[in-house]
C-alpha positions, 0 to 999 in steps of 0.5 A: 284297704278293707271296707270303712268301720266309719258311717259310710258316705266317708268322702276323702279330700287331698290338696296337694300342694307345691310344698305340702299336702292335705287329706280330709276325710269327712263323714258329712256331720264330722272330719274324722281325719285331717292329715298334713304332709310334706309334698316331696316325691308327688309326680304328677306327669307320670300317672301311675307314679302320682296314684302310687303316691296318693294311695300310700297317702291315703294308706297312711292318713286314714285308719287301718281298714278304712276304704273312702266312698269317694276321692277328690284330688287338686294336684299342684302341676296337673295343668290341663283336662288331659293330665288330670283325667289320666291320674283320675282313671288310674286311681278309680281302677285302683280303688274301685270308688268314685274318684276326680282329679284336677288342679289345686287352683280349682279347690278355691271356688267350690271352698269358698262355697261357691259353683262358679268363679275364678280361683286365683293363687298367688304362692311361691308362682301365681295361676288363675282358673276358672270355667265357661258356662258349658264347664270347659276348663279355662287356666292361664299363667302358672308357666313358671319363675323363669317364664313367668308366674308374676305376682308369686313370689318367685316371679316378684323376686326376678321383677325386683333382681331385673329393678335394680339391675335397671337402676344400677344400669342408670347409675342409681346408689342402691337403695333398701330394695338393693341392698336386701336383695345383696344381703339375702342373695350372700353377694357382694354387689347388684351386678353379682345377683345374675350369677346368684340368681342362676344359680339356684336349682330349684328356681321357685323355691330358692327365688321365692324364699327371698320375696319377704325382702322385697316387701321389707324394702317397700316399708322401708321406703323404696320407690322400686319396691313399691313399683315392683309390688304394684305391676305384680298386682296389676298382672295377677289382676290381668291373669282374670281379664284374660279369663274374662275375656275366653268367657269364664264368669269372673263375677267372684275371684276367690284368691289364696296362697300364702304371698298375697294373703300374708303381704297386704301390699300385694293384696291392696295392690291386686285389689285396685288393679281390680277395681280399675280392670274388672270393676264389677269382680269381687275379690274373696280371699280364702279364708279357709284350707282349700282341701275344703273345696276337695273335700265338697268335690268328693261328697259331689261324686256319692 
């Protein structure tokens, strides 16, 4: 890459997500690009892999010869301090400019316009970060549908599987909840969904892919929907207690991803165990792309 033909600072912002992947590039009066793409191929463990591919992406969005005065990334996996400054150190010596890296959550709090707070995601899985006063980076969940990621979508599928396994356990006809799980998961009864379940080979993405039946059943009027739907809000509530609790300002939570900003039961169900657990933490859902926060992290680098 050339120098930019555009009014420098040109500052690029990438959200990498779990499934797609935004690049802004902003002149600061004006967004010049705003690039979409699949996330297929990020490797984010493997640090000359992960700036192989944001710099192919970089090559890719902005225009020939353009070369940005700073780059911020949020990396969907890049889950400790350690992680993300390996990637940072590889990409600065790359391209020559000032560059930072941390993970996708982190993008919440500066989009929504704030310098501290929780940033709390509830996609496909559910992770909470936020930082101590001294700056020191502080994440729970994000362990994963099979250990945990409660509150996401993948994570409130196994809930609503383990639901009624219990109720068809204590001899229960199935109910709406059951019979869109039978339907979704193409098995002939509930003792079949375990085979189903672990079967998958993408565990997040093709358990996740089934949370709408959930929902579906709460409005159709399952008892074990609405239970299922109401601890997934009280554990994405406990994601900010236990930030509260390694002291890290929980006075904003800035929430986003596509499960709780599109299914008002778990927002509202998220919201109360709120009020009853943090009653003075305002929850703010993001109402705009978090590659706004990237973006205002790499203009804080010129």
């Amino acid at each position: 890459m050339q120098d930019s033909p555009f009014p420098r600072p040109l500052v690029v912002g990438i959200d990498v997500g779990g499934t797609k992947t935004q690049l802004r590039a902003d002149t600061g009066s004006a967004t010049v690009v705003d690039h979409v793409r699949s996330s297929s191929g990020w490797r984010p463990h493997d640090p000359v892999a992960a700036v192989d591919w944001l710099c192919a992406l970089i090559d890719e969005a902005l225009p020939a010869g353009t070369l940005p005065s700073s780059v911020a990334v949020g990396g969907h996996a890049c889950e400790t301090p350690r992680q993300c400054e390996g990637i940072r150190s590889v990409l600065q010596e790359r391209l020559g400019v000032p560059c930072l890296v941390v993970g996708d959550a982190e993008l919440l709090v500066p989009a929504a316009g704030l310098d501290k707070g929780v940033g709390l995601v509830a996609g496909t899985g559910s992770v909470a970060v936020g930082r101590r006063p001294d700056g020191t980076l502080v994440q729970v969940g994000g362990w994963g549908a099979a250990l945990g990621d409660e509150g996401g979508a993948a994570g409130l599928v196994r809930e609503a599987a383990r639901a009624v396994w219990a109720a068809h356990d204590r001899g229960e006809a199935p109910d709406a909840l059951a019979e869109g799980l039978v339907s979704a998961f193409g098995v002939a009864e509930v003792p079949a969904l375990g085979a189903a379940l672990e079967s998958a080979t993408d565990v997040s993405a093709e358990w996740g892919r089934h949370a709408p039946v959930l929902f579906e059943a709460a409005a159709k009027g399952s008892l074990i929907a609405d239970e299922v739907i109401a601890e997934g809000g009280r554990s994405l509530a406990s994601l900010v207690v236990l930030l509260a609790g390694r002291g890290v300002p929980v006075d904003d939570v800035v929430v986003s991803g596509g499960t709780v900003l599109a299914q008002p039961a778990l927002h509202d169900a998220l919201l109360a165990s709120l009020a009853i657990l943090l009653p003075g933490a305002r929850l703010r859902p993001l109402r705009v792309a978090p590659v706004t926060g990237a973006v205002t992290l790499a203009r804080s680098l010129v």
